[in-house]
ROLOMAR-541548 format. One record per residue: x, y, z of N, C-alpha, C, CB in turn; residue in three letters. Coordinates in steps of 0.02 Angstrom, whole numbers, padded with zeros to 5 digits, always signed. Glycine has a CB too. Layout:
N
XYZXYZXYZXYZALA;...
This chain:
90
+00042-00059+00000+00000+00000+00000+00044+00062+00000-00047+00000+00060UNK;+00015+00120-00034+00062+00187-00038+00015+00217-00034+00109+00208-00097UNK;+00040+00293-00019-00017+00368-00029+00018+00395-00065-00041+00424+00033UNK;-00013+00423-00094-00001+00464-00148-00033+00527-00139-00022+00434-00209UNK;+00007+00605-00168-00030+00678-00163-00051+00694-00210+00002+00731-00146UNK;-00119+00708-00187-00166+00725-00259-00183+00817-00225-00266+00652-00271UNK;-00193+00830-00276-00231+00901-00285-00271+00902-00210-00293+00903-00363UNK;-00258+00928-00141-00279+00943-00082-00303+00888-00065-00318+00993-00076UNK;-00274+00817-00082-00293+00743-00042-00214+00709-00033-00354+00681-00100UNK;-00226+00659-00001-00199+00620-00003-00218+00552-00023-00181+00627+00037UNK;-00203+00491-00057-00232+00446-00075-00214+00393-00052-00236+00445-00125UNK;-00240+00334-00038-00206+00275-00010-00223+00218-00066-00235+00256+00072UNK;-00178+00197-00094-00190+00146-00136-00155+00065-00102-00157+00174-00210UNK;-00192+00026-00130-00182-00055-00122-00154-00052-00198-00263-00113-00104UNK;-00117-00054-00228-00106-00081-00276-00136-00032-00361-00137-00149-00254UNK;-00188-00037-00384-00235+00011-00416-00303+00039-00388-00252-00018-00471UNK;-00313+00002-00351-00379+00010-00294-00366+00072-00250-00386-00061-00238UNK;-00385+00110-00248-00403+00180-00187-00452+00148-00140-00447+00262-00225UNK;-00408+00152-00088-00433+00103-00037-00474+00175+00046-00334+00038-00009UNK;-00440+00235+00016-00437+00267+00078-00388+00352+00038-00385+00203+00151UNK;-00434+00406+00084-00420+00473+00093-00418+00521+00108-00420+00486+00083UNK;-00359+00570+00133-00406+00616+00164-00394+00677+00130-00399+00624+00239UNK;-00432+00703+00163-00435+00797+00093-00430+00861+00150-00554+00818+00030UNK;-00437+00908+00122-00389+00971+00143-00421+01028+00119-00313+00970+00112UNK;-00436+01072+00157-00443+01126+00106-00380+01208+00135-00549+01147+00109UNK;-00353+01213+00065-00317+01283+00127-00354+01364+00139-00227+01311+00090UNK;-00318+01357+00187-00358+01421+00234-00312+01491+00228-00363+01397+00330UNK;-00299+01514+00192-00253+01563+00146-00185+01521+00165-00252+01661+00170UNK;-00118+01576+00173-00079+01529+00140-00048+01502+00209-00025+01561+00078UNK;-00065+01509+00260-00022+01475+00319-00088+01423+00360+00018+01549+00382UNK;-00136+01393+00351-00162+01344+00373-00210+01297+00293-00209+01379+00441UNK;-00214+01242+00350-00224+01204+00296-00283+01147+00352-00139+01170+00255UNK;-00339+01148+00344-00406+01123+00359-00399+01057+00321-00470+01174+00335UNK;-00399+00983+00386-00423+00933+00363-00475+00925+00367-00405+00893+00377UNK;-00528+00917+00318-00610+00901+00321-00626+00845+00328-00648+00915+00269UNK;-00592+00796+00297-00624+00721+00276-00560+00672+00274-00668+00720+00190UNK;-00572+00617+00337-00510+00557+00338-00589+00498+00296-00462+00525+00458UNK;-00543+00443+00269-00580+00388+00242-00549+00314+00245-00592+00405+00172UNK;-00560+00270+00255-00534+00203+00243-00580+00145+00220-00504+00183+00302UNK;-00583+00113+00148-00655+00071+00167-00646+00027+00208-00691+00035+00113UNK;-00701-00013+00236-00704-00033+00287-00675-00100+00271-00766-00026+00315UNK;-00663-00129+00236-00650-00184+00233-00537-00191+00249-00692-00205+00151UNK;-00537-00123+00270-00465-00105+00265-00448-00064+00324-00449-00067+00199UNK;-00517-00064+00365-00494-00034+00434-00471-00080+00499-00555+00007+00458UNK;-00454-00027+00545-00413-00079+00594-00323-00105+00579-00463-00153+00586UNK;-00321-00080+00524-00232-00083+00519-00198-00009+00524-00204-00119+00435UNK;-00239+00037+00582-00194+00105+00569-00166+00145+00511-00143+00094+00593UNK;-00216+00132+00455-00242+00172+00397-00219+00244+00397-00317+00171+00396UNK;-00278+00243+00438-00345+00306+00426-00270+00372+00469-00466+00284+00502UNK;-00237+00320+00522-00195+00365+00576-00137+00376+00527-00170+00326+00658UNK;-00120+00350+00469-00059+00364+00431-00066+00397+00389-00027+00322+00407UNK;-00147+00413+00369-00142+00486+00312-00146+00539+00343-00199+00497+00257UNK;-00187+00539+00414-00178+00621+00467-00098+00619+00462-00212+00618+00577UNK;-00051+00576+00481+00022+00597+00476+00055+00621+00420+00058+00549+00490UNK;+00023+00601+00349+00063+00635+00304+00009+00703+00303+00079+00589+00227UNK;-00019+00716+00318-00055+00785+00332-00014+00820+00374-00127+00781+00365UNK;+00016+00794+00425+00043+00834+00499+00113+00849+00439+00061+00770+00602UNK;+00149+00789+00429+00205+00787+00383+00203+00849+00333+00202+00719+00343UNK;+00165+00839+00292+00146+00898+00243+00135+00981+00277+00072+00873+00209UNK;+00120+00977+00319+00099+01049+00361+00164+01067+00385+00041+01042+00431UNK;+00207+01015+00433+00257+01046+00436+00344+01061+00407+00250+01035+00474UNK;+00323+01048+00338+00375+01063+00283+00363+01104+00256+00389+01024+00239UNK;+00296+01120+00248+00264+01183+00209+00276+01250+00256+00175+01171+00196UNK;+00281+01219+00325+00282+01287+00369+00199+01306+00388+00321+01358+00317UNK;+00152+01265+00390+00080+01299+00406+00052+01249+00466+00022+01302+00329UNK;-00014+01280+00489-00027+01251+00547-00111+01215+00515-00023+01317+00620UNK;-00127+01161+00550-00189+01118+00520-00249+01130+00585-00164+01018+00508UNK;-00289+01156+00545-00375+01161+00576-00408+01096+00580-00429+01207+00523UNK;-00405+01041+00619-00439+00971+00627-00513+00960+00601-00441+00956+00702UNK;-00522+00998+00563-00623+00985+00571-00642+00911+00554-00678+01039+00500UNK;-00613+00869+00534-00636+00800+00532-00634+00770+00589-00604+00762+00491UNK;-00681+00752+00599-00684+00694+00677-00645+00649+00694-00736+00650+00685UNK;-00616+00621+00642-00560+00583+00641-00500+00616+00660-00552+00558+00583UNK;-00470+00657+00642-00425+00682+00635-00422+00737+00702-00426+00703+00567UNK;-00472+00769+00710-00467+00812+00790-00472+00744+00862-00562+00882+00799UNK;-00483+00679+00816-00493+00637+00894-00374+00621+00893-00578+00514+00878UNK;-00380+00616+00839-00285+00620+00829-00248+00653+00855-00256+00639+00774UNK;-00261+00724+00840-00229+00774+00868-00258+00781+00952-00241+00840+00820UNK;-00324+00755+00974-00315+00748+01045-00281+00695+01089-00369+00749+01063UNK;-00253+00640+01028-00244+00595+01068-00158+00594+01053-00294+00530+01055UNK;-00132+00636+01015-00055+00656+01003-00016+00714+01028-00048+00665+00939UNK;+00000+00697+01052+00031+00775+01078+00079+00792+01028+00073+00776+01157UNK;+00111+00742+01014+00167+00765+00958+00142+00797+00899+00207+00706+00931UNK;+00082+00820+00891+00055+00843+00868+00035+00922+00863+00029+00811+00878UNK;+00058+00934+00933+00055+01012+00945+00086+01055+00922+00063+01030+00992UNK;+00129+01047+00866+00178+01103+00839+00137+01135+00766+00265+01063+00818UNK;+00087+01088+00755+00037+01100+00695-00021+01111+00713+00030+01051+00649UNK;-00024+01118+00752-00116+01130+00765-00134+01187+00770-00151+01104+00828UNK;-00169+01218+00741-00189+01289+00755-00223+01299+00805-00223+01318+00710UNK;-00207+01356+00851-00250+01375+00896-00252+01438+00909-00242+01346+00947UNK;
């Protein structure tokens, strides 16, 4: 399995299959809003869904910007990461 960066997603592929994604929208040019984590279900439970919020965190902090959690997924991450606090907007 790989992710791949698409146009304000990230993609998770099995092979040719898009298995899982999450998307982004930016918030002028120093934040960047995750809206939507995904995994189908038949592919959850292997810490997925927690490795595309990281190339999100990853991506935020190379770019230099800070990430707005609005996905439920992804704000339960950042509550449950601390290492997480250098990107989080507040």
């Amino acid at each position: 399995m790989n992710i791949i960066e698409e146009k304000n997603r990230f993609v998770l592929k099995d092979g040719d299959k898009e298995i899982g994604e999450m998307t982004w929208s930016d918030a002028g040019t120093q934040r960047m809003i995750i809206d939507h984590t995904f995994v189908d279900p038949s592919y959850r439970g292997q810490g997925l869904a927690e490795k595309l919020v990281a190339k999100g965190v990853e991506k935020a902090r190379t770019e230099g910007k800070k990430i707005i959690p609005l996905c439920p997924f992804a704000k339960k991450e950042f509550d449950r990461k601390p290492a997480y606090a250098d990107v989080l907007n507040q």
